[in-house]
C-alpha positions, 0 to 999 in steps of 0.5 A, spaced: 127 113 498 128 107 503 130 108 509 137 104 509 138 107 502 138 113 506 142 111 512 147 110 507 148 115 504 149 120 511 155 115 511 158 119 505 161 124 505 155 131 503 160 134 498 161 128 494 154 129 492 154 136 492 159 135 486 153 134 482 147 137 480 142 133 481 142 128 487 136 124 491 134 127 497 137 124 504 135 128 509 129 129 514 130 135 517 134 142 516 136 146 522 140 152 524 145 152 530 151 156 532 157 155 534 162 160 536 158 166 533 157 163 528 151 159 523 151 153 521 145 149 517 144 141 519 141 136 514 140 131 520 145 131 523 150 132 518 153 139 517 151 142 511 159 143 507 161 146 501 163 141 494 170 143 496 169 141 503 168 147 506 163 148 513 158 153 511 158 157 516 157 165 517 155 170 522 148 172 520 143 168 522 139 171 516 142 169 510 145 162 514 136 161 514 137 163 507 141 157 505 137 153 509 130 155 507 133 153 500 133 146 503 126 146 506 123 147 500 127 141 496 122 134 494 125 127 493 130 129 489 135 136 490 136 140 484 142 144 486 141 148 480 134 151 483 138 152 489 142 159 486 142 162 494 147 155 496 150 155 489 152 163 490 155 162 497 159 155 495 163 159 489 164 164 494 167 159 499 170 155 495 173 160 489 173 167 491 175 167 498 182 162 497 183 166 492 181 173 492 188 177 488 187 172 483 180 173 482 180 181 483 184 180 477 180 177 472 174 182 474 179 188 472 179 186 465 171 186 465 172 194 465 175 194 458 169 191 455 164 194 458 157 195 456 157 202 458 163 203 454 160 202 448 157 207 444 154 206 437 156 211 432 149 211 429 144 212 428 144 219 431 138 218 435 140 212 438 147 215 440 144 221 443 140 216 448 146 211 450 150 219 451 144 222 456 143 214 459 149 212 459 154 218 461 151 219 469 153 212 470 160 214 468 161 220 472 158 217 478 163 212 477 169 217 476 167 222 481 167 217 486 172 212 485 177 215 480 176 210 475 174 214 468 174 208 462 175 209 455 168 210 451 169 206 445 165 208 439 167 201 435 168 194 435 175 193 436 176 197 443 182 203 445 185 200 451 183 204 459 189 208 461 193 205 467 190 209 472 184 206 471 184 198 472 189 201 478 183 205 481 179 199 480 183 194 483 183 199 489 175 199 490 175 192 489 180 190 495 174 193 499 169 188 497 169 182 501 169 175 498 162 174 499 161 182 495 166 180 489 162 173 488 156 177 487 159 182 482 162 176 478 155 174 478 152 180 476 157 182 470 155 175 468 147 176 467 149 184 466 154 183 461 157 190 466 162 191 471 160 198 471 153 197 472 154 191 477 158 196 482 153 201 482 147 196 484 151 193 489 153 200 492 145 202 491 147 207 486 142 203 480 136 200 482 133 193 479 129 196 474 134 202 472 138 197 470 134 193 465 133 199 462 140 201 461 142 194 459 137 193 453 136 200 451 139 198 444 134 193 443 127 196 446 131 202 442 130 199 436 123 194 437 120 201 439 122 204 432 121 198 427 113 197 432 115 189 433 113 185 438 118 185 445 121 178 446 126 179 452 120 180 456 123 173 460 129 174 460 128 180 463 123 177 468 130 172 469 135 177 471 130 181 475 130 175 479 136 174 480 138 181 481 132 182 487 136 176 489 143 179 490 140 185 493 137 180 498 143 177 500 147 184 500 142 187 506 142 180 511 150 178 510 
């Protein structure tokens, strides 16, 4: 880019251009400084803010480096939809943490739709199986946290007793806002609150979730001998999930 161009540019404001998702680059250098105990990342010498004009800032310095290092590696143009570390944190800051009550909210209605909860009434053979993989989950969630969901065994589903979203609301007012955005990124890729709380407590690993949340469909490729098709998908989901761990043991 020219080099006026680029002058020009680091004279707006960086969260107008964040407000899109594709932009060309405008700086040279990143760095990392702290101020006040706390990490901030510099494209030049404009610190990095969020697209609602948030500073980004926060006490680890590793997961600050994150963010960072997302920025290094970006060519003429900056592709923010490569940049999932940056995305995450940016709705953590301007979405979640202003507005944590209203967010616990909307989460607790996930329980009520929840894959785990969803058992098919036949076959036999498969019903036995979502029973024996799906059921420890269940009581792990129910021995730890009180909270005992309805199993559902059709489409239209029976409603969780009071005590359960009570329960719930309590465990998720222990998470911070950095914690309830990566549940809610979870539960979008896992189609689970359940299983999203368990990996984000260390309960499941990677790998065992995908098997739970694609067990009626390996179930059935297995039986019929067809080819799997998931195998990207899964491939995706397992990326995002390393990353969510990877953000849960530096923040």
């Amino acid at each position: 880019m020219h080099r006026k161009a680029i002058r020009l540019i680091k004279k707006q404001n960086i969260n107008y251009l964040l407000k899109s998702n594709s932009f060309n680059k405008f700086y040279d250098n990143v760095s990392i400084k702290n101020h006040q105990n706390e990490f901030l990342v510099f494209l030049d010498d404009n610190q990095l803010i969020s697209p609602e004009n948030n500073l980004v800032s926060y006490p680890s310095f590793s997961l600050i480096k994150s963010i960072a290092d997302e920025w290094i590696v970006q060519k003429d143009s900056i592709n923010l939809e490569s940049m999932l570390m940056n995305k995450l944190f940016f709705t953590a800051l301007d979405k979640v943490k202003p507005n944590l009550s209203i967010h616990i909210d909307e989460l607790l209605n996930f329980i009520d739709f929840d894959l785990l909860c969803y058992h098919v009434k036949a076959p036999h053979d498969l019903k036995k199986i979502q029973e024996k993989k799906f059921h420890p989950i269940i009581l792990w969630l129910s021995t730890e946290y009180r909270i005992s969901p309805t199993i559902n065994h059709e489409i239209i589903s029976i409603p969780n007793k009071e005590d359960v979203k009570l329960n719930l609301r309590e465990l998720l007012y222990s998470f911070d806002f950095i914690e309830l955005t990566l549940l809610q990124f979870l539960i979008n890729i896992l189609g689970s609150i359940i299983l999203g709380i368990a990996f984000l407590k260390g309960r499941l690993s990677e790998n065992e979730i995908i098997k739970l949340i694609y067990l009626e469909e390996d179930w059935r490729a297995n039986l019929s001998g067809d080819k799997e098709n998931s195998y990207d998908e899964k491939k995706n989901i397992l990326a995002d999930m390393k990353l969510v761990k990877k953000i849960i043991n530096i923040k």
